[in-house]
C-alpha positions as CSV (number, residue, x, y, z in Angstrom):
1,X,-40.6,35.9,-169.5
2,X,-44.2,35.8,-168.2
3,X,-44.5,35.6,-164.3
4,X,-46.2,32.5,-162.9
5,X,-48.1,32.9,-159.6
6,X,-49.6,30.6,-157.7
7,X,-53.0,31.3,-155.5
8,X,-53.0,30.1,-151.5
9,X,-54.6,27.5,-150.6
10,X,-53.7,25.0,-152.8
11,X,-55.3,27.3,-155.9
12,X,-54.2,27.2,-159.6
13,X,-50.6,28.7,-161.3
14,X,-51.3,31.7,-163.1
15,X,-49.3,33.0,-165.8
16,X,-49.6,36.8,-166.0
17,X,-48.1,38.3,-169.3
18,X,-47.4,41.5,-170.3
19,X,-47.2,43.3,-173.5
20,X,-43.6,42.5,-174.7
21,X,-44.2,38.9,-173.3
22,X,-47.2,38.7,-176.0
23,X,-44.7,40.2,-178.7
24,X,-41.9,37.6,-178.0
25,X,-44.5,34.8,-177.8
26,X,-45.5,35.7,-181.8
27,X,-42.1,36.8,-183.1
28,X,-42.1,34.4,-186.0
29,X,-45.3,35.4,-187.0
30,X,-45.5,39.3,-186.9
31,X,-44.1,41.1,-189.3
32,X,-44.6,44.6,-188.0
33,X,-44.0,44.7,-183.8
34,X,-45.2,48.8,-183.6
35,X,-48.9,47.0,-185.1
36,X,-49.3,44.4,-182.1
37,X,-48.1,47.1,-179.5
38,X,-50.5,49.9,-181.1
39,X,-53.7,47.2,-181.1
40,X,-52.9,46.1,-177.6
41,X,-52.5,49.6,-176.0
42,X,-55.7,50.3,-177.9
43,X,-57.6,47.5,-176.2
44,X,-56.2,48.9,-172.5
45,X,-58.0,52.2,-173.5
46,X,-61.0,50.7,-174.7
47,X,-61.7,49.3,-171.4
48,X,-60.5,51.9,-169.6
49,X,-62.8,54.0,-171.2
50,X,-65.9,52.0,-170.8
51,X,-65.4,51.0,-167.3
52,X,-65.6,54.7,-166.7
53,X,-68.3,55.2,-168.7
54,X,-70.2,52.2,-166.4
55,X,-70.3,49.9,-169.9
56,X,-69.7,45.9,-169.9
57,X,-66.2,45.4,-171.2
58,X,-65.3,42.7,-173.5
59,X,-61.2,41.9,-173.5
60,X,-60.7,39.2,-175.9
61,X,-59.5,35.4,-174.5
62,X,-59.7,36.9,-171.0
63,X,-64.2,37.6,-170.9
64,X,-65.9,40.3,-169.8
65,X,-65.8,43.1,-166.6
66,X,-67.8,45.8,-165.2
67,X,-67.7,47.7,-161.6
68,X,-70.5,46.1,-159.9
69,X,-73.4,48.3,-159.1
70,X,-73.1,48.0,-155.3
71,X,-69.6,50.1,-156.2
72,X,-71.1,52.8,-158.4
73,X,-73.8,53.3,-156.0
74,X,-71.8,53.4,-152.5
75,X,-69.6,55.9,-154.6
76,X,-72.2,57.9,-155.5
77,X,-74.0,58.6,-152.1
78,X,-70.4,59.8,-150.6
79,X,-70.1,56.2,-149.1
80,X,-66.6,56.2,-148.3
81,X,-67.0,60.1,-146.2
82,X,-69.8,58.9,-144.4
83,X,-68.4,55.6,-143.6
84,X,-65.5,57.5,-142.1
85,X,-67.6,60.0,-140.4
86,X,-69.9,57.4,-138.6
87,X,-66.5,55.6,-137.4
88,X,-65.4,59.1,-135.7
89,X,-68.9,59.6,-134.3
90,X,-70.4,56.0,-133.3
91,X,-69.3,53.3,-131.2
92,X,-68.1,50.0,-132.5
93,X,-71.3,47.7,-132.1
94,X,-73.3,50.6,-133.7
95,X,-71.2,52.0,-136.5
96,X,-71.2,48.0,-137.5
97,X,-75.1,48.0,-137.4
98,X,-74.9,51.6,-139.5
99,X,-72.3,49.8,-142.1
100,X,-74.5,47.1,-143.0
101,X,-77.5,49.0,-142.6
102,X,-76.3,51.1,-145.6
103,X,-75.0,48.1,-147.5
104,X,-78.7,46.6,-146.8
105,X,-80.1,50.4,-148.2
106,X,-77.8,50.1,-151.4
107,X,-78.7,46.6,-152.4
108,X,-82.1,47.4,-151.9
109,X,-81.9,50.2,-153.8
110,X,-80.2,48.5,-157.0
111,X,-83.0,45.7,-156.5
112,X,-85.6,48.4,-156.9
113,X,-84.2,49.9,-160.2
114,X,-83.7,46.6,-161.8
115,X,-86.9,45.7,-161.3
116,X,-88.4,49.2,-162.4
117,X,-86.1,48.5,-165.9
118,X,-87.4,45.2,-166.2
119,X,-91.6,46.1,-166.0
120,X,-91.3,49.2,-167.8
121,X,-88.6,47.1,-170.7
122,X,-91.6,45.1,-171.3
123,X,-93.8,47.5,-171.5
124,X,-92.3,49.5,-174.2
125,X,-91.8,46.0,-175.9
126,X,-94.9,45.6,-176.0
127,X,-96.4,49.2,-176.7
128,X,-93.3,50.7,-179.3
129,X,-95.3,53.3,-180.9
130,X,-96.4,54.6,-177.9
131,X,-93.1,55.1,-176.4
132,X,-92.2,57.0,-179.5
133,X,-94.5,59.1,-179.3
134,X,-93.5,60.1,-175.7
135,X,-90.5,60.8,-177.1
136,X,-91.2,63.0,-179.7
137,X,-94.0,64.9,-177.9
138,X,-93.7,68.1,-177.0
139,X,-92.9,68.0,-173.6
140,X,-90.4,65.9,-174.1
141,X,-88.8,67.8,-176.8
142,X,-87.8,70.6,-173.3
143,X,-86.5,68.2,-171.4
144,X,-82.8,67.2,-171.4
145,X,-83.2,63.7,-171.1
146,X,-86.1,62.5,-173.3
147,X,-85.8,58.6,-172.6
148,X,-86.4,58.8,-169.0
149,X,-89.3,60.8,-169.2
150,X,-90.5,58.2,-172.1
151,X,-89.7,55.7,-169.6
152,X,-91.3,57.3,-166.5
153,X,-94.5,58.0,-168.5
154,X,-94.7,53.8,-169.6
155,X,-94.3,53.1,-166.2
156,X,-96.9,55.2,-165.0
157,X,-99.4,53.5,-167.7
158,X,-98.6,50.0,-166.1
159,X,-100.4,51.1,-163.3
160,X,-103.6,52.6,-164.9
161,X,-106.5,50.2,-164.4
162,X,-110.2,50.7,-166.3
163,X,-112.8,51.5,-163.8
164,X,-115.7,49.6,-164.7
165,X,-119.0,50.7,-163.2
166,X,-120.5,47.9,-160.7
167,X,-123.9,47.7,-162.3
168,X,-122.2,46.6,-166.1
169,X,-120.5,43.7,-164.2
């Protein structure tokens, strides 16, 4: 039977069910049980497989996931060491100002690199045949990852400006 839990606070009942549950639920319609069980466990490791890829996950009837960025990022500078170093070292008062200092960093950070993929997207929107032709140039062709060097480049020509000479204005 599928478990119903209810949230604090006066939330919403939730009915959480699992795979056999789903099974019972459709016994007068399936014909082959092993079928439903092999396409649901399928489904499990297609999202656990693109979660840890960094992906969006689609699950049908229930929407879609991904770790949030703040969480890739803290996890990729070591957060969780340094975190647990700073509480050794600092006080209270300043290993507070040092956590959200860091939290401030990250966010920033992510801001930063949104923005960059957002200007240079359009860019290469607009200007296709460039980009593919930074990617198959030459020096692109020695590097191991030829899309951010595409990328890098477009980004760079957004901030190239003509120089007109004063006495043609």
């Amino acid at each position: 039977m599928p478990d119903t839990f209810k949230f604090p606070n006066g939330g919403y009942d939730v009915v959480v069910c699992r795979k056999q549950d789903i099974i019972d639920c459709l016994d007068a319609n399936i014909v082959d049980k092993e079928v439903v069980l092999a396409i649901i466990t399928q489904c499990e490791v297609d999202a656990t497989n693109f979660l840890k890829e960094g992906r969006w996950t689609g699950i049908p009837y229930l929407g879609n996931m991904r770790i949030p960025p703040h969480h890739k990022k803290f996890k990729e500078l070591g957060g969780t060491e340094l975190l647990k170093d700073a509480k050794e070292e600092l006080d209270e008062h300043r290993y507070i100002v040092f956590r959200k200092g860091m939290n401030a960093e990250i966010a920033a950070d992510i801001k930063n690199e949104r923005l960059y993929r957002y200007i240079t997207s359009g860019y290469v929107a607009k200007h296709r045949k460039t980009y593919k032709y930074l990617l198959e140039n030459n020096t692109a062709a020695k590097l191991k990852d030829k899309e951010a060097y595409a990328r890098f480049m477009c980004n760079s020509f957004i901030e190239l400006t003509t120089y007109i000479p004063y006495e043609l204005l």
